[in-house]
C-alpha positions in Angstrom: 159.7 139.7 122.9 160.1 141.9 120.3 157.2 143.8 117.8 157.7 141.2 115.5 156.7 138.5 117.6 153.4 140.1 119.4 152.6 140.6 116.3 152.5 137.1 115.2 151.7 135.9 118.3 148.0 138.7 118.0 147.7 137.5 114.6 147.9 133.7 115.9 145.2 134.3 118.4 143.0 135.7 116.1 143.7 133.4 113.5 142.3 130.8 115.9 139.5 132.7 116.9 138.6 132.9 113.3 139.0 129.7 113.4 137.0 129.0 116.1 134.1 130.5 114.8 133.9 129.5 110.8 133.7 125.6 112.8 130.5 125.8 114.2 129.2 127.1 110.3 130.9 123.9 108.9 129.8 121.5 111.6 126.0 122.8 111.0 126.9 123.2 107.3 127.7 119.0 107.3 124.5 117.9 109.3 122.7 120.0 106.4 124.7 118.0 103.7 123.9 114.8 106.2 120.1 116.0 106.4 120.5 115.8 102.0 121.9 112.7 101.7 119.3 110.9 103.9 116.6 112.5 102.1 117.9 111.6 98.5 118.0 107.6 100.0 114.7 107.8 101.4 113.2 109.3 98.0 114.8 106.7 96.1 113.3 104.4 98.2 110.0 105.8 97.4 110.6 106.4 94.4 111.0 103.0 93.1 107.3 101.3 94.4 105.8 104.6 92.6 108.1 103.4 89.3 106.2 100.3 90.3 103.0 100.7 90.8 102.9 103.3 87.2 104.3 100.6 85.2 101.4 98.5 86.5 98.4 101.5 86.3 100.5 101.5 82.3 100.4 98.1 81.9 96.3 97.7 82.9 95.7 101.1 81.2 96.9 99.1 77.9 94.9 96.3 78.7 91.9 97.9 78.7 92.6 100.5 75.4 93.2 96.4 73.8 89.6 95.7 75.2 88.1 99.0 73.9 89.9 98.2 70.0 88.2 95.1 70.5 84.9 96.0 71.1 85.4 99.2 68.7 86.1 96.5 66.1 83.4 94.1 66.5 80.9 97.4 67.0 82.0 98.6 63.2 82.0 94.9 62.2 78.3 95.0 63.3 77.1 98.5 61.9 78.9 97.3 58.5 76.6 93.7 58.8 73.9 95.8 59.4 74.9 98.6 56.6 74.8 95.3 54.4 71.6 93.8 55.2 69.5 97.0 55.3 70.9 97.3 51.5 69.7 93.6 50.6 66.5 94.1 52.4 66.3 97.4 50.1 66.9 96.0 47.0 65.3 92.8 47.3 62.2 93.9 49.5 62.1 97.9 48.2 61.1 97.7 44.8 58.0 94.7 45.3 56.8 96.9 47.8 56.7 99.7 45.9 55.0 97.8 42.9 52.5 96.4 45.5 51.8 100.2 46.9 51.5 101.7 43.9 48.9 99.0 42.3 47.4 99.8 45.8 47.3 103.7 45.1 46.2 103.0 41.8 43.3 100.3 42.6 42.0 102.8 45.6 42.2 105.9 43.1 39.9 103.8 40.4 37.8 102.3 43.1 37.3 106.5 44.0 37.0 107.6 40.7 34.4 104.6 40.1 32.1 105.6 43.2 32.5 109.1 42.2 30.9 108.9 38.5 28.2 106.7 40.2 26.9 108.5 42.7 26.9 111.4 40.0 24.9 108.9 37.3 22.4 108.6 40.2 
């Protein structure tokens, strides 16, 4: 055996030791990508009832914000009835009973002034 050949013959050996010893990183290195690929499945799994169940919370969510327009709606319809009504009350009510409490000022003031000027003449 010539230099040559212990040579290739060292460089084979260590080769395989090198060998030898970057298998154990690529075993552990393939559980790991084995370890990923089951947790990827098992969060798509979940992943689709959570989809689920925030379409529904969505879905209910927009039921009740069509509920609230609703009720928002018929609450302005009602303050504008109202707006409306306190207005005809006003104008067809307001200026009677102003007459009436000003003939009433004006009959108490006279009836005052009266008393006055007779209990003076007295």
């Amino acid at each position: 055996m010539g230099v040559g050949e212990i040579a290739g013959l060292v460089a084979a050996i260590a080769f395989a030791v090198l060998a030898g010893f970057m298998i154990y990183p690529l075993i552990r290195l393939g559980k790991l990508f084995d370890q990923i690929a089951e947790t990827v499945k098992e969060s798509g799994e979940h992943a689709i009832p959570a989809l689920d169940e925030g379409v529904t919370t969505v879905k209910q969510v927009n039921k009740s914000l069509e509920d609230v327009n609703r009720i928002s709606a018929a609450a302005s319809t009602t303050a504008n009835n109202v707006g409306a009504l306190t207005d005809l009350y006003g104008s067809f009510l307001g200026r009677p009973v102003i007459k009436i409490a000003s003939a009433a000022y004006a009959l108490k003031s006279t009836a005052a002034s009266f008393l006055s000027e007779q209990k003076k003449g007295e």
